[in-house]
Each structure stands twice: as structure tokens, then as C-alpha cells.
N, C-alpha and C positions, 0 to 999 in steps of 0.2 A: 504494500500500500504506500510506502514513504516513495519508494520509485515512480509510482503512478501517478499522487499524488504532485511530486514536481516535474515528475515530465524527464528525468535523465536517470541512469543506469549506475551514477557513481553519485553518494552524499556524503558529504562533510558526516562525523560521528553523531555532534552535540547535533547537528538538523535530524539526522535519523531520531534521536530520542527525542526530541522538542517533537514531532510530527504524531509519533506513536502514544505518547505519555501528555502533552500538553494542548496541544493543538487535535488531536483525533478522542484522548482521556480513554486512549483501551490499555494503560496500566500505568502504574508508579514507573518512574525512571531507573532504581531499580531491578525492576524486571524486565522493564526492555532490555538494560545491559545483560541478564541473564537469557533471553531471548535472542539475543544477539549473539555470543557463546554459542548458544546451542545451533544457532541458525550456520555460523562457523563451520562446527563439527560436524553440520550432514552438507555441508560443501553447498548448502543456500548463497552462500554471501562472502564475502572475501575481506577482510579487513586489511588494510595495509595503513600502517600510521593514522591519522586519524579520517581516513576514508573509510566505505564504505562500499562492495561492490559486488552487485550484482551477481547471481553467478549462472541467471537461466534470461530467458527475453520475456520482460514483463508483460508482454500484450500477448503471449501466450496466457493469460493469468485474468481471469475475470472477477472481481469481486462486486459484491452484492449490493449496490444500492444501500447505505445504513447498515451496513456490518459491520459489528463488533463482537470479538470473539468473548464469549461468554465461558469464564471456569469457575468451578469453584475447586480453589487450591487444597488440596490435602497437604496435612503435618509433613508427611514424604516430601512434596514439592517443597512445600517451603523451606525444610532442610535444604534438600538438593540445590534451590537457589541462593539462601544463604550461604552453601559451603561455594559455588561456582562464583558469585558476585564478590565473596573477599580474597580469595585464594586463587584465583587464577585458572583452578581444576576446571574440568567441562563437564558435564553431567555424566560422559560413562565411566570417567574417572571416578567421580564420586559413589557411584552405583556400586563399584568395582569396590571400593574401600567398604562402605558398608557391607556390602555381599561376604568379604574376608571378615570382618569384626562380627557379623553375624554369625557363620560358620564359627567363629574360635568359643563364640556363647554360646553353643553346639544347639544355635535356632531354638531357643526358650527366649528369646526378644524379639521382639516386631518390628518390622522392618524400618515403621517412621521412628522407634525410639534409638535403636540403631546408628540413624542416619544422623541423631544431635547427639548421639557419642561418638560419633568421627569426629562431626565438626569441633563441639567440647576440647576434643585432641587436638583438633588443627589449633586450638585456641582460642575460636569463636566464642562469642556471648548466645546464649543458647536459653537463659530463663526463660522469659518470653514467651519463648515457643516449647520449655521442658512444661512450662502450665497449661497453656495450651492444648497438650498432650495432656496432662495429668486429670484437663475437665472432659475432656474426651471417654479417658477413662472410666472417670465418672459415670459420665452419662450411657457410655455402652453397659457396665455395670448393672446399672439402675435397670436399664433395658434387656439387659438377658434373666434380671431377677425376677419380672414383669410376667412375661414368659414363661417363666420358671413356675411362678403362682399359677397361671393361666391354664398350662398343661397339668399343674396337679390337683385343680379343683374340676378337671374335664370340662373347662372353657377352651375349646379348640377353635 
């Protein structure tokens, strides 16, 4: 869209995020930079200094009239963009570390708690998002006890 958007195949970096985050409001700046990274890594887009480029022909590429990509980020993601947005790593890096730190917990941790004890290690601030997780927990808790009633009173 930032390509489409001015009409040329190469942007300045700060126009790419201004376009995506300030000017379009489809996310924090942030996560463009984190979207950027990833956009890198599957060979979308070419960074060189503080350009920005291209790496397919944009009018192959139709978007929709009022498109805005709608997510709602999971604890996962947000790790994952935490640990790529400070650290430099790209998301299969990251994947790849928790995936080993998961394995050495011999898989009795989940994969989003996981992903804020790499980061935690890289030396990330991680509260935040360890509560975040911890209301999460919560509320699936709450929700499996729910359940739990439900199927022993033979309310199916």
C-alpha cells in the first residue's frame, strides 16, 4: 500500500512508517518496523540504508477500496514483535529460540510464555506482557472450571 499509495517502487524508511502507522492508522510504528522485518525475511521488500524497496511490481497487487488489515495480536505475537523490534532477530529466529527453550522445558510451557522467557534472556522488559499472560491465564482458568461444572451437573 505505501508503494501504491505514492506512486514509486522505492521509499524513504520514516515515509514507509508515516504512511502505514500515521497517515493510513493500520498500526503503531512499532509494528510497522516489525512488519517490515518480516516483510525483509520473505524477500517482500529490500531495505538498503534507509530505503525501502520493492521487491515484486505493485500493480500486480490490488487492494480493496478501505482496507485495513484487521488482527487481533496474540501474547505469541507480541512476544515475537517485541523480541524482532529490539534485537534485531526476524521472527524465524525468534520462533527458532523459543522452539529450543521450549524443548529444554521438555514442553510443560506454552509456547506464548516461552517466547517472554527468551526475550526476559535477551534482556527485554517483558512485565507488561508477563500480566498480560498471567490474566489470560486467568480467564482460561475461570473458563475451563465453567465447563468443568457444566459437564458434571449434565448441563451439556
Amino acid at each position: 500500500m505505501p508503494f501504491k499509495k505514492r506512486g514509486k517502487r522505492s521509499l524513504k524508511l520514516s515515509d514507509f512508517i508515516f504512511i502505514l502507522s500515521l497517515d493510513l492508522k493500520w498500526a503503531p510504528p512499532e509494528n510497522v518496523r516489525a512488519l517490515l522485518r518480516e516483510a525483509e525475511a520473505e524477500g517482500m521488500v529490500r531495505i538498503e540504508g534507509e530505503m525501502v524497496h520493492a521487491s515484486f511490481d505493485d500493480k500486480d497487487v490490488e487492494i480493496p477500496m478501505g482496507f485495513k488489515p484487521v488482527s487481533e495480536e496474540t501474547l505469541l505475537d507480541k512476544g515475537i514483535r517485541l523480541i524482532t523490534s529490539q534485537t534485531g532477530l526476524n521472527r524465524k529466529e525468534a520462533i527458532a529460540m523459543a522452539n529450543e527453550k521450549q524443548d529444554q522445558l521438555r514442553r510443560l510451557v506454552e509456547l506464548d510464555a516461552v517466547m517472554l522467557l527468551v526475550a526476559k534472556d535477551l534482556g527485554l522488559e517483558v512485565r507488561a506482557l508477563a500480566e498480560e499472560g498471567y490474566q489470560n491465564l486467568l480467564f482460561r482458568t475461570k473458563q475451563d472450571k465453567a465447563v468443568e461444572s457444566d459437564n458434571s451437573s449434565g448441563n451439556w
